[in-house]
PDBQT receptor file of N, H, CA, C and O in Angstrom, charges set to zero:
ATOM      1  N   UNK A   1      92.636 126.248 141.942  1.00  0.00    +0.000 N 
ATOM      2  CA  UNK A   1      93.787 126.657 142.724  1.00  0.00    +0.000 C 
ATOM      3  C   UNK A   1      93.329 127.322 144.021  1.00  0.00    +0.000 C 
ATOM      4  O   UNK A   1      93.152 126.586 144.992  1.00  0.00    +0.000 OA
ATOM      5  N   UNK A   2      93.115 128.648 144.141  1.00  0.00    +0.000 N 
ATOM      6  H   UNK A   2      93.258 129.245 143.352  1.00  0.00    +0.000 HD
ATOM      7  CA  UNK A   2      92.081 129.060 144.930  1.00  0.00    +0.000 C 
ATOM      8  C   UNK A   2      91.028 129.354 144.683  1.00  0.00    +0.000 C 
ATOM      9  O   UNK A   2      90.455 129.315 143.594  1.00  0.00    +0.000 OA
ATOM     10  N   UNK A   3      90.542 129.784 145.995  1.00  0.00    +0.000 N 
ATOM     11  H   UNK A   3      91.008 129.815 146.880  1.00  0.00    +0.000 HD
ATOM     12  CA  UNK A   3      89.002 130.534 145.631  1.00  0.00    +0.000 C 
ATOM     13  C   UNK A   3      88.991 131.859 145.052  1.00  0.00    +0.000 C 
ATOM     14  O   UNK A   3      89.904 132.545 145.511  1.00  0.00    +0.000 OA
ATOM     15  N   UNK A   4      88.177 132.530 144.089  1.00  0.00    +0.000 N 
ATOM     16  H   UNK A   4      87.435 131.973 143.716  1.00  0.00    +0.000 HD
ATOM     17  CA  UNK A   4      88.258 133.237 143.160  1.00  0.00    +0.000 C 
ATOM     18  C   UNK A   4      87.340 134.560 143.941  1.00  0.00    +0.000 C 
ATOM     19  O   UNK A   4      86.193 134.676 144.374  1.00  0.00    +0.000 OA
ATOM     20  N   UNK A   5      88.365 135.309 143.856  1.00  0.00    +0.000 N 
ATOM     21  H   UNK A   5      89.297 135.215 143.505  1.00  0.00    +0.000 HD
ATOM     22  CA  UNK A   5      87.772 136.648 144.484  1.00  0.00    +0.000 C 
ATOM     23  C   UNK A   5      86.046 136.948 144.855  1.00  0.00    +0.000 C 
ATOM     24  O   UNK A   5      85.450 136.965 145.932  1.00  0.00    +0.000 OA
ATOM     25  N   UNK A   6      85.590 137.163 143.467  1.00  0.00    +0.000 N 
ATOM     26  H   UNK A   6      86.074 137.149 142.591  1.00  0.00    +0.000 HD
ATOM     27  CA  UNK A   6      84.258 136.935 143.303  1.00  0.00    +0.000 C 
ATOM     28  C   UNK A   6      83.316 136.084 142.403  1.00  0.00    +0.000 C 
ATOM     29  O   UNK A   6      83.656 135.659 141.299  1.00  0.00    +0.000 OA
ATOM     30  N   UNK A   7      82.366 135.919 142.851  1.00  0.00    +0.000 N 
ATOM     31  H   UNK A   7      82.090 136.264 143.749  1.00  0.00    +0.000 HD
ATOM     32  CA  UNK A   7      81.376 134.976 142.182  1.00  0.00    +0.000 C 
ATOM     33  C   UNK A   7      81.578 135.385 140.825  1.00  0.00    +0.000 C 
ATOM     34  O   UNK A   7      81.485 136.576 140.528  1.00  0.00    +0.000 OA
ATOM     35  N   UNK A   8      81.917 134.275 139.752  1.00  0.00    +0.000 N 
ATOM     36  H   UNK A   8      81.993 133.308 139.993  1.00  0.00    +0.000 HD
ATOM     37  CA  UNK A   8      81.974 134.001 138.308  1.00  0.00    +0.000 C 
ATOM     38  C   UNK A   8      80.345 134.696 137.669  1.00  0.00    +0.000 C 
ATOM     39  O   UNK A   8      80.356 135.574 136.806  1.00  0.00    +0.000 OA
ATOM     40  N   UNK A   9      79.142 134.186 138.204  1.00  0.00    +0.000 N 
ATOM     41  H   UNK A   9      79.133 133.474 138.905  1.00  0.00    +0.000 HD
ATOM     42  CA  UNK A   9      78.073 134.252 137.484  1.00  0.00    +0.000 C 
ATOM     43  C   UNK A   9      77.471 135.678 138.009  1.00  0.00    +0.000 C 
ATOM     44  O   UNK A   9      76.590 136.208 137.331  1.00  0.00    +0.000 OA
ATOM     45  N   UNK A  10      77.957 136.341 139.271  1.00  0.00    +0.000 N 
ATOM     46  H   UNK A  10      78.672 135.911 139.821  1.00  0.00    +0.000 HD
ATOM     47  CA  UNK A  10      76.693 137.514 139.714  1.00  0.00    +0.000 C 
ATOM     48  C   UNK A  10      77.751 138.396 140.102  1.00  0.00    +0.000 C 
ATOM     49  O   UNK A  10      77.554 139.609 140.024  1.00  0.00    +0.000 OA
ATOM     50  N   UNK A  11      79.028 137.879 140.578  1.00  0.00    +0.000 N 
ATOM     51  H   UNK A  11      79.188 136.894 140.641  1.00  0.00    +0.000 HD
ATOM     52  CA  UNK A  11      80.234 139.023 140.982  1.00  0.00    +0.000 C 
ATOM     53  C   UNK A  11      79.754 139.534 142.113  1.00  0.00    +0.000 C 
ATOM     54  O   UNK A  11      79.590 140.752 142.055  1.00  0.00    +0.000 OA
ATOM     55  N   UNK A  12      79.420 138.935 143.309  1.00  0.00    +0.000 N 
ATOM     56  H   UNK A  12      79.553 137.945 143.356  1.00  0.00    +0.000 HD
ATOM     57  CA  UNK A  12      79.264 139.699 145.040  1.00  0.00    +0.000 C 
ATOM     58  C   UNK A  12      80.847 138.678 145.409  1.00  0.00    +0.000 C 
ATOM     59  O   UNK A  12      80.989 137.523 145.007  1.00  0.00    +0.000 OA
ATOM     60  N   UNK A  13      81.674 139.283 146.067  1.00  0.00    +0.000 N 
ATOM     61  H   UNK A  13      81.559 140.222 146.393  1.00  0.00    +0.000 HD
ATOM     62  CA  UNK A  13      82.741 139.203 146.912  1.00  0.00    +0.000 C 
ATOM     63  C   UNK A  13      82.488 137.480 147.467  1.00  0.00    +0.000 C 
ATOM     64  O   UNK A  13      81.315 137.107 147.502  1.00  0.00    +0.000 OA
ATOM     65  N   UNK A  14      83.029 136.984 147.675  1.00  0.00    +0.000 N 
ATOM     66  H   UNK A  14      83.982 137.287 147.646  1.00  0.00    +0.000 HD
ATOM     67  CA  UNK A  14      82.792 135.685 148.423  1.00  0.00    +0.000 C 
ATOM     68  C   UNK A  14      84.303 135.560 148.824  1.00  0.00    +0.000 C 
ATOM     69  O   UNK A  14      84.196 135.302 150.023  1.00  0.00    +0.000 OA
ATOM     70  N   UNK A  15      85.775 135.589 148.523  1.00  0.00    +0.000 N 
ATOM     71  H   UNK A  15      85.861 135.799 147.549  1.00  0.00    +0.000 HD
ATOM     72  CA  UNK A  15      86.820 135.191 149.471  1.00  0.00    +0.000 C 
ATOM     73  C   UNK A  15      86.932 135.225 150.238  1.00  0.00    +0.000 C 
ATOM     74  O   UNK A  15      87.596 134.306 150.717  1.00  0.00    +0.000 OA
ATOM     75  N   UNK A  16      86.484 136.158 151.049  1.00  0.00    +0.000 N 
ATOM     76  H   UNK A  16      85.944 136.905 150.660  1.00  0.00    +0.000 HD
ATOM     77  CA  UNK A  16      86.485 136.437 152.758  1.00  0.00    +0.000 C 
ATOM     78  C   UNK A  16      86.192 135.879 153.262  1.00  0.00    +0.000 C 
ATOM     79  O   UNK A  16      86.833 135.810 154.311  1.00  0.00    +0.000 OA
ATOM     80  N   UNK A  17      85.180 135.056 153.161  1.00  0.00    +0.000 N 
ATOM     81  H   UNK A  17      84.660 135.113 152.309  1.00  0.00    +0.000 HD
ATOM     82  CA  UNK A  17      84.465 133.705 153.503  1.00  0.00    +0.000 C 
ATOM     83  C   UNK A  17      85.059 132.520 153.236  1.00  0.00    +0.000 C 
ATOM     84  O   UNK A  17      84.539 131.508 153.706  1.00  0.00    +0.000 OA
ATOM     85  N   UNK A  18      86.172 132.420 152.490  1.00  0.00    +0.000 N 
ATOM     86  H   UNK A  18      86.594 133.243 152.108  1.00  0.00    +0.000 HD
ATOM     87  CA  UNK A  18      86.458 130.984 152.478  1.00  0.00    +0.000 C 
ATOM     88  C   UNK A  18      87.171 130.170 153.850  1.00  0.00    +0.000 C 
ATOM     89  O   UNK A  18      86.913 128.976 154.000  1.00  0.00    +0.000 OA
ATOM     90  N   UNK A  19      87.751 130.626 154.479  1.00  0.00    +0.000 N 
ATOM     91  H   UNK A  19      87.961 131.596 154.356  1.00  0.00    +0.000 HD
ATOM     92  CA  UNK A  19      88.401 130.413 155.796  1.00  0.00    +0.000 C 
ATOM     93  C   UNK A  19      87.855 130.206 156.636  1.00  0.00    +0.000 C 
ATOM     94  O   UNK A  19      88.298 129.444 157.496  1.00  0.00    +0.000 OA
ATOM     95  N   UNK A  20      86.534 130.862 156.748  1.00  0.00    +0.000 N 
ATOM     96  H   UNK A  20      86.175 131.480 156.049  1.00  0.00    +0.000 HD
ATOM     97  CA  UNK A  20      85.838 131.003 158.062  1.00  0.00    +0.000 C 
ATOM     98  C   UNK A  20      84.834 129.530 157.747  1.00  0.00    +0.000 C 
ATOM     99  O   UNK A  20      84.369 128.745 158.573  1.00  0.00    +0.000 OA
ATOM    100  N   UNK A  21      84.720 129.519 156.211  1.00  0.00    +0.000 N 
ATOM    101  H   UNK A  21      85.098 130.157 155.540  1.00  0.00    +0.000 HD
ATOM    102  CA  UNK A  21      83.798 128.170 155.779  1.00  0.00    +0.000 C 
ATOM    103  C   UNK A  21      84.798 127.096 156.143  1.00  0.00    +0.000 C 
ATOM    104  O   UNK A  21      84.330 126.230 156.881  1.00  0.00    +0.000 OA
ATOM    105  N   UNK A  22      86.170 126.936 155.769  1.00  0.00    +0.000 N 
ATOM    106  H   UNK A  22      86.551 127.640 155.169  1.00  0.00    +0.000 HD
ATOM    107  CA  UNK A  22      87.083 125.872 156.207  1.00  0.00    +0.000 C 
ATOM    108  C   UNK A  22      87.161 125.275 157.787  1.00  0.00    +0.000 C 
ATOM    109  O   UNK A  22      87.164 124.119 158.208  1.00  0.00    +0.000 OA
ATOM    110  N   UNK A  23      87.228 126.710 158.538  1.00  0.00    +0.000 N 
ATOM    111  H   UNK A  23      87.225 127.650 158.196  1.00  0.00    +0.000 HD
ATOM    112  CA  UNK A  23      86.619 126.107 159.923  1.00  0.00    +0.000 C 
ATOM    113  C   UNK A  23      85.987 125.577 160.200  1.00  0.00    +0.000 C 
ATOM    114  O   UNK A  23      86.208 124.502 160.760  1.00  0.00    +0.000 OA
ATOM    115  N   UNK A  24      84.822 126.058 159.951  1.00  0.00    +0.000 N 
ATOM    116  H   UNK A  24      84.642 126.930 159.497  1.00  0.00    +0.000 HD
ATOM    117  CA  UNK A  24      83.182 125.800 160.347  1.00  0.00    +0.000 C 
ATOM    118  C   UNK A  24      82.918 124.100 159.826  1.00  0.00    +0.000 C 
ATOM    119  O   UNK A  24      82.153 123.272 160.319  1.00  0.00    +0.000 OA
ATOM    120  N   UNK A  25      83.866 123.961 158.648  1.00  0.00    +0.000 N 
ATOM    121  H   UNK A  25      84.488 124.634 158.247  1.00  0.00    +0.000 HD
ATOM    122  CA  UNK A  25      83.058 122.513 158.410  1.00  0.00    +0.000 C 
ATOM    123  C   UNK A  25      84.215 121.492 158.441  1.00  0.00    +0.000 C 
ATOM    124  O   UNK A  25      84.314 120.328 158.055  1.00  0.00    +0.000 OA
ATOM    125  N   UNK A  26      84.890 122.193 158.928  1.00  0.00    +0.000 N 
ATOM    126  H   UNK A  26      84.810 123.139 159.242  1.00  0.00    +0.000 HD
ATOM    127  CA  UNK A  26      86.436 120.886 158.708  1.00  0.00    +0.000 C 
ATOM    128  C   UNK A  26      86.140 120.150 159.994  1.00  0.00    +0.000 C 
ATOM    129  O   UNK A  26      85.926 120.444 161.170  1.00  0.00    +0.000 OA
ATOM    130  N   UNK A  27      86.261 118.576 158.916  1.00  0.00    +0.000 N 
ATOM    131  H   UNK A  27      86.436 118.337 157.961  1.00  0.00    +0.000 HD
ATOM    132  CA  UNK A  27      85.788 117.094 159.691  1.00  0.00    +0.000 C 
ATOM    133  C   UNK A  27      84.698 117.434 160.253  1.00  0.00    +0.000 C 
ATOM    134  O   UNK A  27      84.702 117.164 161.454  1.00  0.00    +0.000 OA
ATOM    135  N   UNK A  28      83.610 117.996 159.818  1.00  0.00    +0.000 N 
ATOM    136  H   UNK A  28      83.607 118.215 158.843  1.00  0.00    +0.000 HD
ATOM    137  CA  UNK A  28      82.170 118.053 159.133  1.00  0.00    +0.000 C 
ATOM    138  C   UNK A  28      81.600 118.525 160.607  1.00  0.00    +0.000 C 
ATOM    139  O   UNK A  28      80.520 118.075 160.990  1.00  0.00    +0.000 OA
ATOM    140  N   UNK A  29      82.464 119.579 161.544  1.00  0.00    +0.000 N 
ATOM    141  H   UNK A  29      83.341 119.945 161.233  1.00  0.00    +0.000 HD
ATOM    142  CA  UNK A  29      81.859 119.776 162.829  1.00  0.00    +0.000 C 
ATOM    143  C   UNK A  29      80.303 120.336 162.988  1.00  0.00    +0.000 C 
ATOM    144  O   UNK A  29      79.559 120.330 163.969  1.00  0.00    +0.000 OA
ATOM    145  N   UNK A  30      80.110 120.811 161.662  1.00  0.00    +0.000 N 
ATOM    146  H   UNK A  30      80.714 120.815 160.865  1.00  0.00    +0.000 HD
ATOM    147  CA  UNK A  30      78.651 121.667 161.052  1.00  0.00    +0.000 C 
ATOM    148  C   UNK A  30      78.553 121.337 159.860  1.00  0.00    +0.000 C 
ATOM    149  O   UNK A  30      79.606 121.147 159.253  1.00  0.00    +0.000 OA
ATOM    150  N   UNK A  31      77.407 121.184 159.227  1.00  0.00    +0.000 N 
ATOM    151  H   UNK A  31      76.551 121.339 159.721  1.00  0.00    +0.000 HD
ATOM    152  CA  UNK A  31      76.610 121.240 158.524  1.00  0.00    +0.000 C 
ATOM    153  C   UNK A  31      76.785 121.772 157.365  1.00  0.00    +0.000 C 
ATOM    154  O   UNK A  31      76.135 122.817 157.323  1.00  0.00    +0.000 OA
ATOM    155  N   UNK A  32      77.213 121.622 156.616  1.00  0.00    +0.000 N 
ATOM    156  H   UNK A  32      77.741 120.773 156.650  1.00  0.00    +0.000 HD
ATOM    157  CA  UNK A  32      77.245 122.833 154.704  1.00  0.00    +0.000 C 
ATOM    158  C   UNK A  32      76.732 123.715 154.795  1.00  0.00    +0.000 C 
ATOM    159  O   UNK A  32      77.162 124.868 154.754  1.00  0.00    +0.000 OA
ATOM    160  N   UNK A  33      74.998 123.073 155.034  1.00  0.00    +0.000 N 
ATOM    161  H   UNK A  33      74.649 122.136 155.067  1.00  0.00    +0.000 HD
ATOM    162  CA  UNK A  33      74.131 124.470 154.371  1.00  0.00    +0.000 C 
ATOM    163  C   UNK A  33      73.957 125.191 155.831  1.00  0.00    +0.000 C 
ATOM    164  O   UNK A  33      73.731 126.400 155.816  1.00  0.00    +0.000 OA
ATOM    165  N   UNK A  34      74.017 124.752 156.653  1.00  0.00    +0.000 N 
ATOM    166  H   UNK A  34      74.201 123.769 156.665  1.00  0.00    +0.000 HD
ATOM    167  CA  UNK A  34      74.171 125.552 157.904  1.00  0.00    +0.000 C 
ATOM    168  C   UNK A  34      75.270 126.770 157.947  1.00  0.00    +0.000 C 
ATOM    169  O   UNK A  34      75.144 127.820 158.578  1.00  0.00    +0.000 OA
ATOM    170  N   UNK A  35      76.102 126.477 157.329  1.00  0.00    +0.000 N 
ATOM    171  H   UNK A  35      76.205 125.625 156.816  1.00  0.00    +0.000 HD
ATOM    172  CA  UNK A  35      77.492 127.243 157.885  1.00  0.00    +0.000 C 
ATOM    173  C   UNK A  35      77.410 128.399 156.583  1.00  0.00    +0.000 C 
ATOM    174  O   UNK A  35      77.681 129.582 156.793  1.00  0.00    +0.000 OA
ATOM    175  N   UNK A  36      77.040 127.939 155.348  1.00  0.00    +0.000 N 
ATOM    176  H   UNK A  36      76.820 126.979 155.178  1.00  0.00    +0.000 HD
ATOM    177  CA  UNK A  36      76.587 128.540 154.064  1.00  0.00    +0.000 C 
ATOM    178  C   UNK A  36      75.601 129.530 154.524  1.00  0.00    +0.000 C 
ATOM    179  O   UNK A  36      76.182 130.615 154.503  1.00  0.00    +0.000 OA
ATOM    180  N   UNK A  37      74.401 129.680 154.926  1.00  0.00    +0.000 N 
ATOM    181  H   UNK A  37      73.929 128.799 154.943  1.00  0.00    +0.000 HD
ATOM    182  CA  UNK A  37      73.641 130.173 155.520  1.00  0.00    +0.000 C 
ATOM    183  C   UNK A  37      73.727 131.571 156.701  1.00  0.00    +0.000 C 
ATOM    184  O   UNK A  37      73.339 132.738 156.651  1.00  0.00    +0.000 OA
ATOM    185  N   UNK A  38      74.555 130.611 157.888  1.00  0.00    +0.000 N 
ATOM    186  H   UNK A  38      74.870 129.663 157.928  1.00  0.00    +0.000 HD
ATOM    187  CA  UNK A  38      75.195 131.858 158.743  1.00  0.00    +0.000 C 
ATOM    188  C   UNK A  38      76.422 132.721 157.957  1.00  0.00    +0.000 C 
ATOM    189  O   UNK A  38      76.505 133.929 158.179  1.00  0.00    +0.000 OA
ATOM    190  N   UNK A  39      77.314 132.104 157.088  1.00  0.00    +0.000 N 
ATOM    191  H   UNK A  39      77.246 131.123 156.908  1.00  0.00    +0.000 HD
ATOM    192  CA  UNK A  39      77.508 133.025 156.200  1.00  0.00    +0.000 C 
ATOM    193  C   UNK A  39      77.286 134.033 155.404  1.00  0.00    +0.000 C 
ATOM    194  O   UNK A  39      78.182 134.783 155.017  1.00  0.00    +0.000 OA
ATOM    195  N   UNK A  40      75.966 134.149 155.062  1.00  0.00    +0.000 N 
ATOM    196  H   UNK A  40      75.238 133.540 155.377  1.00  0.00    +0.000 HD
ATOM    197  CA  UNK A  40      75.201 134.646 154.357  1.00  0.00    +0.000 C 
ATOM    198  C   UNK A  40      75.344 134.163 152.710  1.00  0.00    +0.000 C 
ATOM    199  O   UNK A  40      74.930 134.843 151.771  1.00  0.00    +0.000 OA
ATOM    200  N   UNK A  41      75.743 133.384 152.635  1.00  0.00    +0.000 N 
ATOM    201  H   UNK A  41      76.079 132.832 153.398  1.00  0.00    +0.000 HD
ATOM    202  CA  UNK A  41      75.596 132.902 150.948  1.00  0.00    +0.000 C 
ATOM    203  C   UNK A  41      74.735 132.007 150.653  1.00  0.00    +0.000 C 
ATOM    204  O   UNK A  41      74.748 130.831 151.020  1.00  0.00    +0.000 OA
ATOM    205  N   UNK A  42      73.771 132.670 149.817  1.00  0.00    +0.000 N 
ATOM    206  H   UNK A  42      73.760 133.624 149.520  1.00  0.00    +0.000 HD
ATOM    207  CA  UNK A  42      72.179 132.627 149.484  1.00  0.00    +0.000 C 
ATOM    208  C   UNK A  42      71.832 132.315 148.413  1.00  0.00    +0.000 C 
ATOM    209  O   UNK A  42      70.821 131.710 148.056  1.00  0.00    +0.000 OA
ATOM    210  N   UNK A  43      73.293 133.024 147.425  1.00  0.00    +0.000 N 
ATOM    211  H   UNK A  43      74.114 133.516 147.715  1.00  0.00    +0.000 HD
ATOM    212  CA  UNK A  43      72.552 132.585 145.786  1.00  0.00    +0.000 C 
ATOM    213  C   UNK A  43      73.096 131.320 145.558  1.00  0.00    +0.000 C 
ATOM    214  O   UNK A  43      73.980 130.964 146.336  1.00  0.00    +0.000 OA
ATOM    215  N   UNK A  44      72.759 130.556 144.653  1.00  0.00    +0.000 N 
ATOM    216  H   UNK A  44      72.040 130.846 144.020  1.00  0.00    +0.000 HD
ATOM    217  CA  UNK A  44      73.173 129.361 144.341  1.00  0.00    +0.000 C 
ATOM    218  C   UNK A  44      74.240 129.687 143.256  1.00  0.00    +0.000 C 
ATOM    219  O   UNK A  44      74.964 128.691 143.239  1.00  0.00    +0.000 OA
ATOM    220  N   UNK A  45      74.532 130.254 142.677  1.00  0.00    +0.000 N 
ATOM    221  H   UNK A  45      73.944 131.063 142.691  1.00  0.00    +0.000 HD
ATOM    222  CA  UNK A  45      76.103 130.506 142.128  1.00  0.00    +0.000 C 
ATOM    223  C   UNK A  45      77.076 130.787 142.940  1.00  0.00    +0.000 C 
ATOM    224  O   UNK A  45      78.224 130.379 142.763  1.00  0.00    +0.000 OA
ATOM    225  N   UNK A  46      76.735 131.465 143.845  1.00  0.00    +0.000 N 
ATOM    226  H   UNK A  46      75.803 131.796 143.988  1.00  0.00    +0.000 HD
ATOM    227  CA  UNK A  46      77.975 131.686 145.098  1.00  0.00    +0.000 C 
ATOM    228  C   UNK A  46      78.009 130.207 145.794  1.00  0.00    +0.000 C 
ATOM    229  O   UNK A  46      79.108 129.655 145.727  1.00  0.00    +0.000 OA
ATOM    230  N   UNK A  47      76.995 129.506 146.435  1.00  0.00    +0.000 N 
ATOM    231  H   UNK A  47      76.103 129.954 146.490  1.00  0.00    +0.000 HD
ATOM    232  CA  UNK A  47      77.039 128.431 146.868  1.00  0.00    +0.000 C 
ATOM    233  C   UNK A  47      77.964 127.036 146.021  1.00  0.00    +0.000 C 
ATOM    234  O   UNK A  47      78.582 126.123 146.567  1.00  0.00    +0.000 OA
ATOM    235  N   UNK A  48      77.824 127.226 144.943  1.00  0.00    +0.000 N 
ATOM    236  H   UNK A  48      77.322 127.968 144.499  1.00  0.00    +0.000 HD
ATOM    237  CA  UNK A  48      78.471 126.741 143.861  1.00  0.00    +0.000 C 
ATOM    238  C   UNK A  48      79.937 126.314 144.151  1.00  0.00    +0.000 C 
ATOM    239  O   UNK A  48      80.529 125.280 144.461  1.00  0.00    +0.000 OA
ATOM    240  N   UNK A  49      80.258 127.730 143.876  1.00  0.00    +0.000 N 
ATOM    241  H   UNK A  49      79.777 128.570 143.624  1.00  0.00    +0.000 HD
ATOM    242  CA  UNK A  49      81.954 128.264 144.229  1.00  0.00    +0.000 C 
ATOM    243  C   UNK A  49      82.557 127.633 146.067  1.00  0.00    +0.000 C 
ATOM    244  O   UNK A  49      83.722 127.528 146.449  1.00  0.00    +0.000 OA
ATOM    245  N   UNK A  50      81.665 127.418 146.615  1.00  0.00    +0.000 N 
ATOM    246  H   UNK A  50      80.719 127.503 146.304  1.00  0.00    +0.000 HD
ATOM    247  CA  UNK A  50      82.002 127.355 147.858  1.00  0.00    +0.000 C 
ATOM    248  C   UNK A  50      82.121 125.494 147.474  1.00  0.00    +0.000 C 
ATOM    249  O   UNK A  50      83.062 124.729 147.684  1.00  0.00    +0.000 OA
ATOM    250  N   UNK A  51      80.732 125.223 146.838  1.00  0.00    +0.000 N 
ATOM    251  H   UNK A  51      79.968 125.845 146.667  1.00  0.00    +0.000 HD
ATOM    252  CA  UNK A  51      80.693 123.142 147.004  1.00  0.00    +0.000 C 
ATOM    253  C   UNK A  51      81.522 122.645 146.220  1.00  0.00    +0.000 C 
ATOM    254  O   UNK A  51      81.876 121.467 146.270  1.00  0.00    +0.000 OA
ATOM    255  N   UNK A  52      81.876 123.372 145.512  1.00  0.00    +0.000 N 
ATOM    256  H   UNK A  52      81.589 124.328 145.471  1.00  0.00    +0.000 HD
ATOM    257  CA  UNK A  52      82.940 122.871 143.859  1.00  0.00    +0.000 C 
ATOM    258  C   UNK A  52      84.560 122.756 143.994  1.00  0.00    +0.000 C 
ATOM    259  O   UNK A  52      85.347 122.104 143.308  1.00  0.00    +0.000 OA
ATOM    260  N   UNK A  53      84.771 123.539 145.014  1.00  0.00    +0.000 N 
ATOM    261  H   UNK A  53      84.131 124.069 145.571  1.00  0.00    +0.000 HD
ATOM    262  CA  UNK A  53      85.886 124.273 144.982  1.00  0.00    +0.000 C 
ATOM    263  C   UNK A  53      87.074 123.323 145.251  1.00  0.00    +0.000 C 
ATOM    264  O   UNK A  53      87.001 122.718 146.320  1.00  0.00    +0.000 OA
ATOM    265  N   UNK A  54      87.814 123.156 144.723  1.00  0.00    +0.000 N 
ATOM    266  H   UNK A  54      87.874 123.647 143.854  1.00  0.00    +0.000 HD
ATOM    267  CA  UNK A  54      88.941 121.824 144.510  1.00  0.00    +0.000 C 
ATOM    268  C   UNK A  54      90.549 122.871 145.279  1.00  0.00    +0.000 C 
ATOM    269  O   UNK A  54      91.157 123.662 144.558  1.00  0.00    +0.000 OA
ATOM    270  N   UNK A  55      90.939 122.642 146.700  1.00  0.00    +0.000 N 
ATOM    271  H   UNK A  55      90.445 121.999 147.285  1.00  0.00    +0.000 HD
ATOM    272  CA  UNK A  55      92.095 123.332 146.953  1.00  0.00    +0.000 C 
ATOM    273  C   UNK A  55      93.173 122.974 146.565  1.00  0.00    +0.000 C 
ATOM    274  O   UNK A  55      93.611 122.139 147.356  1.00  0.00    +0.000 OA
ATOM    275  N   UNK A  56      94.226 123.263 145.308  1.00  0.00    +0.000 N 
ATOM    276  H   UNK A  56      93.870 123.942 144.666  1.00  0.00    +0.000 HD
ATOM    277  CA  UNK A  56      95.210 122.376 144.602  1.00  0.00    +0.000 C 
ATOM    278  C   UNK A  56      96.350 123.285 144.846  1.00  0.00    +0.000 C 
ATOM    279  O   UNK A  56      97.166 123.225 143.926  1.00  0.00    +0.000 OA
ATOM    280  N   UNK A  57      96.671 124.119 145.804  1.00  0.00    +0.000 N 
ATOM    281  H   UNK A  57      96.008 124.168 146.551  1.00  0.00    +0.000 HD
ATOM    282  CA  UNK A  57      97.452 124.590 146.070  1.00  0.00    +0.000 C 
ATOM    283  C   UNK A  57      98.948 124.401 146.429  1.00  0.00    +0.000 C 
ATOM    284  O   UNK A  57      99.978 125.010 146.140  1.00  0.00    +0.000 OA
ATOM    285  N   UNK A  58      98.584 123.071 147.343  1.00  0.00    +0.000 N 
ATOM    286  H   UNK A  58      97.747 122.577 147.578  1.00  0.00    +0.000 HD
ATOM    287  CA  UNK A  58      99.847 122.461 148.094  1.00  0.00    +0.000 C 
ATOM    288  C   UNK A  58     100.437 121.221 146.771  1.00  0.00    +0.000 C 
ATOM    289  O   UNK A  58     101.451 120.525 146.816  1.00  0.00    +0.000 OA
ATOM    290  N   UNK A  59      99.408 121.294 145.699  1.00  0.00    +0.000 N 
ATOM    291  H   UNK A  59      98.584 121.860 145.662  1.00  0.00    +0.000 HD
ATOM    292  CA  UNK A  59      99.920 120.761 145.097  1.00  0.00    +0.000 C 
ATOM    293  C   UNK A  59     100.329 121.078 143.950  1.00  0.00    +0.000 C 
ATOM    294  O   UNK A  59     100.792 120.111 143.344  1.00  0.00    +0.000 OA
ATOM    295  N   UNK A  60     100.354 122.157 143.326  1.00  0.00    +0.000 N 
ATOM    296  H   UNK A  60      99.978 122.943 143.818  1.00  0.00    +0.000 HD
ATOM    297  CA  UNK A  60     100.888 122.997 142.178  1.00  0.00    +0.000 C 
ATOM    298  C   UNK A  60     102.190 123.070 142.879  1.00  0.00    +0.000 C 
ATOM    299  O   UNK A  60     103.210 122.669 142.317  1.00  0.00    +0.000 OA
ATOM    300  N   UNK A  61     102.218 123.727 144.486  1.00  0.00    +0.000 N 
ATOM    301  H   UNK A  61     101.390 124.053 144.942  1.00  0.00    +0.000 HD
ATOM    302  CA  UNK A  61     103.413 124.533 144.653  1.00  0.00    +0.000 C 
ATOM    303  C   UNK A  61     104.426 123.617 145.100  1.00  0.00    +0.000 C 
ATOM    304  O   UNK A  61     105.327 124.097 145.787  1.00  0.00    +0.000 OA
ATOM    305  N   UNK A  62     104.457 121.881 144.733  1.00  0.00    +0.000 N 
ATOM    306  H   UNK A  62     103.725 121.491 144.175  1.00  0.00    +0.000 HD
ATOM    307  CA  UNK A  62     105.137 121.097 144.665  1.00  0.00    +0.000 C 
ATOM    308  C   UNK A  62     106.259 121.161 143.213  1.00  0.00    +0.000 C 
ATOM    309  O   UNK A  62     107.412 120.728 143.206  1.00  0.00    +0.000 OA
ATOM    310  N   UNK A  63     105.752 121.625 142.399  1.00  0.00    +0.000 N 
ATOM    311  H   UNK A  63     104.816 121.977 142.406  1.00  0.00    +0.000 HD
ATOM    312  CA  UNK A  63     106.481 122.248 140.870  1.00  0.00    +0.000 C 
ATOM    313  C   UNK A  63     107.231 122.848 141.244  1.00  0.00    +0.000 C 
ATOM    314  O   UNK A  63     107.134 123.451 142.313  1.00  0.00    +0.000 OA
ATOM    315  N   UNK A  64     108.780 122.899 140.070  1.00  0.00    +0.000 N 
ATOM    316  H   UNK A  64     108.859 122.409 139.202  1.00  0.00    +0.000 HD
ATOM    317  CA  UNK A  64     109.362 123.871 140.078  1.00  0.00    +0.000 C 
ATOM    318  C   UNK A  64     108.930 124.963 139.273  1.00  0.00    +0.000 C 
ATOM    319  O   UNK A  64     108.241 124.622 138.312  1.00  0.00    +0.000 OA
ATOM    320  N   UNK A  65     109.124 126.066 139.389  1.00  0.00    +0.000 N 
ATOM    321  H   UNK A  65     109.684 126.343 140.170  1.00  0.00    +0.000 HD
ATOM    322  CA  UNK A  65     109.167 126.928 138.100  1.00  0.00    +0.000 C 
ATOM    323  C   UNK A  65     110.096 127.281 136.734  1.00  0.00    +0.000 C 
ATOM    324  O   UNK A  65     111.283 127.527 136.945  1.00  0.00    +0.000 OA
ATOM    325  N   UNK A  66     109.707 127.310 135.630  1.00  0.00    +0.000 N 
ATOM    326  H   UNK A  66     108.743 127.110 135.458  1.00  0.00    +0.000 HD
ATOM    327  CA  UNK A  66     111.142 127.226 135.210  1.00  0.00    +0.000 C 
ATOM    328  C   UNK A  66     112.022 127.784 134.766  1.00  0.00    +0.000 C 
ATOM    329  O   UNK A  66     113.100 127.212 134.607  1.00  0.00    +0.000 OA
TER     330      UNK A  66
């Protein structure tokens, strides 16, 4: 759904970063590990959360509730 506050496996903060990563690579203007990098996300569990990350937002909130 979203990105998850903090890293699942080590727990350092990573949301703050998701936006600024959406910029940086939307229609691939930079690089992954480039933009991962000037980010500062280093461990490979945080990196994880960033390559994995499925945005299903616009599409849950197509549901009603009931």
């Amino acid at each position: 759904m979203i990105i998850p506050i903090r890293c699942w496996s080590c727990g350092k903060p990573i949301a703050h970063l998701w936006e600024d990563f959406l910029l940086k690579t939307n229609n691939r203007k930079q690089n992954i590990k480039e933009t991962l990098d000037e980010l500062g996300v280093e461990r490979y569990c945080c990196r994880a959360q960033f390559l994995g990350h499925v945005d299903l937002m616009d599409t849950v909130s197509a549901f009603k509730k009931f």
